[in-house]
BAROMI-103570 format. One line per 8 residues: number of its first residue (from 1); their letters; for each residue x, y, z of C-alpha. Coordinates in steps of 0.2 Angstrom, whole numbers, always signed. Layout:
BAROMI-103570
NUM) A) X Y Z ~ ...
end
This chain:
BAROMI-103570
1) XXXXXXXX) +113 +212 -64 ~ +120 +201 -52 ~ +104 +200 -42 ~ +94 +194 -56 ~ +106 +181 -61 ~ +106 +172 -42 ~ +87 +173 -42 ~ +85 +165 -60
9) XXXXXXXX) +96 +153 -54 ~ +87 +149 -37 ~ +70 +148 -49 ~ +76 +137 -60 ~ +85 +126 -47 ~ +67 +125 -37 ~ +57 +120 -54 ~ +69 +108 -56
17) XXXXXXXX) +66 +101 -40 ~ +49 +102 -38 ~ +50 +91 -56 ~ +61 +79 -50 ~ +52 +76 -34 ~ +36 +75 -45 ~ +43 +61 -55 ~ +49 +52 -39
25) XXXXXXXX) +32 +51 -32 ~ +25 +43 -47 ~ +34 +30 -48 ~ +32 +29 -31 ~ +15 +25 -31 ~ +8 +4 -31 ~ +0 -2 -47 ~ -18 -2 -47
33) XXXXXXXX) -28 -17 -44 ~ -35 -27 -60 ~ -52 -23 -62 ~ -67 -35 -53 ~ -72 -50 -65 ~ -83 -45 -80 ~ -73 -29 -83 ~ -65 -29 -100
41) XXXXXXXX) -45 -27 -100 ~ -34 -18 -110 ~ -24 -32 -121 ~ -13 -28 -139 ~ -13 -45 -146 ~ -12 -50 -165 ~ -22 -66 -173 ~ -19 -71 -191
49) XXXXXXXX) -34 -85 -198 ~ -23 -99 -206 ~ -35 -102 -220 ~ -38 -87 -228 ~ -25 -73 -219 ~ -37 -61 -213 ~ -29 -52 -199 ~ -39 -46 -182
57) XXXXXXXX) -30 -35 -169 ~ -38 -38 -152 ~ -38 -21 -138 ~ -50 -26 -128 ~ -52 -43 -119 ~ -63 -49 -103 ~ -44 -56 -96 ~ -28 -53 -100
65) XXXXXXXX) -27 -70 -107 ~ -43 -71 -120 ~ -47 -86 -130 ~ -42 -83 -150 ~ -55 -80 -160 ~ -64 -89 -173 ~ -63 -86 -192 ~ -68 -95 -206
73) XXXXXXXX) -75 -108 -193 ~ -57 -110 -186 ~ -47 -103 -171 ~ -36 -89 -177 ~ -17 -90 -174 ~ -8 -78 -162 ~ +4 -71 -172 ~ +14 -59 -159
81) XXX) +8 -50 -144 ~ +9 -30 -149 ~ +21 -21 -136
end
């Protein structure tokens, strides 16, 4: 009974180190380069139109920092980028 306790220790010490060092390596890793002009982004932003309150919730941009869009023949209002 001894045994098995020491080699469900060493087990379970080596999956938490193979998990650990797995985790270190990701974060390791550089951040990958923003994608070549023309290539929509991946943005969370919120506008709100200031005439008549209709909300639009914008995911997808050509670059990071999109124009608003227009409603009710007005640029919407950012209300609050979505995090």
């Amino acid at each position: 009974m001894n045994v098995l306790n020491v080699i469900i220790a060493i087990m379970a010490g080596l999956l938490i180190f193979r998990v650990g060092l797995a985790m270190l390596r990701g974060l390791a890793r550089p951040a990958p380069e923003p994608p070549p002009p023309g290539e929509l982004r991946k943005v969370k932003i919120a506008y709100r139109c200031s005439l008549c309150g209709t909300e639009v919730r914008m995911t997808v941009a050509p670059d990071t920092d999109p124009d608003p869009p227009r409603h009710c023949l007005e640029d919407m209002d950012l209300v609050a980028p979505i995090d």
